[in-house]
N, C-alpha and C positions, 0 to 999 in steps of 0.2 A: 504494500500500500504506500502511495508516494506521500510524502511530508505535505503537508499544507504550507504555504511561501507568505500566503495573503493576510495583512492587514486591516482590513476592512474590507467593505461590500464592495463589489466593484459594477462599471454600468456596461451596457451593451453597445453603446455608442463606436461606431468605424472609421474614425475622422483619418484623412492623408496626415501623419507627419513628416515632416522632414529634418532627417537628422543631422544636426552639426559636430564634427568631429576635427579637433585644433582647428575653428573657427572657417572650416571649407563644409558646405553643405556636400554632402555625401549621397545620399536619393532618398527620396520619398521610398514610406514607409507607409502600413495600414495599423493603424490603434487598435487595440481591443483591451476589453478588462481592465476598462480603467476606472482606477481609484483615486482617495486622495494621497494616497502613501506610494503611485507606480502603475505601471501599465506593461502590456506585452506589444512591441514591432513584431509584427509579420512582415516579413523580406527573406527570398531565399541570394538575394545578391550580395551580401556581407555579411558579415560574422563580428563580434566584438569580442573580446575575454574579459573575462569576468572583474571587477575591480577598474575597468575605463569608464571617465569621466567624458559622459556627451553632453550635449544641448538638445533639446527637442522645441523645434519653433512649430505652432501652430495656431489657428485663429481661435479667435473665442468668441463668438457673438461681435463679429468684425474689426476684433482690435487681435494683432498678433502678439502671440505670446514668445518667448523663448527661455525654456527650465531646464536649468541644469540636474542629471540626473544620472546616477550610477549602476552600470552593467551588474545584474547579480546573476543571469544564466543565458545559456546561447544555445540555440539547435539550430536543425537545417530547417527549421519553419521560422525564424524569427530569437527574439533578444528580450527577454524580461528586464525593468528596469525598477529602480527607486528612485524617487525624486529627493532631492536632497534637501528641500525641506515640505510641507506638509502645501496641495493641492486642492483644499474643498471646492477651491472656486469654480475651478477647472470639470473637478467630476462633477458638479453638481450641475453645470450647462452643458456636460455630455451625457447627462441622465436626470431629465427633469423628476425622475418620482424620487430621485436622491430627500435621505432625509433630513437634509437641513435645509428643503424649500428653497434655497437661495437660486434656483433655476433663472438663467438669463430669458 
């Protein structure tokens, strides 16, 4: 039975991001399972190890974001990540039934 990774509840939201890696955007990415504590890139076109520090830019209710965020696992489907500090705002406008309401 595999470990539980998650933090909190995460939402179903599929938003493009695109990932920054030493400040060169690297390619679009698809979100999933995102929370306020991280999320999973699905890309099979790059790989991170584990312990790298990216950027994840994406819009939010038409203002662009860009969160710094830390590699914790990698497969040939995509890259789990942590955000390096805490994202309510973010999940909560990728998943309006989020439960602190604060939906955009």
């Amino acid at each position: 039975m595999p470990i539980e990774r998650r933090l909190s509840t995460r939402g179903q939201a599929n938003p493009v991001v695109y990932i920054r890696y030493r400040n060169r955007c690297v390619r679009p990415a698809v979100g999933s399972n995102i929370s306020e504590h991280g999320m999973f890139l699905r890309s099979r076109e790059f790989r991170f190890a584990p312990g790298t520090l990216i950027h994840l830019e994406f819009g939010n209710g038409g203002e662009e974001r860009l969160i710094p965020a830390l590699v914790v696992h990698s497969s040939e489907t995509g890259t789990g990540v942590t955000f390096l500090e805490s994202q309510s705002e973010i999940a909560a406008a990728m998943d309006p039934s989020w439960p602190s309401g604060a939906a955009a």
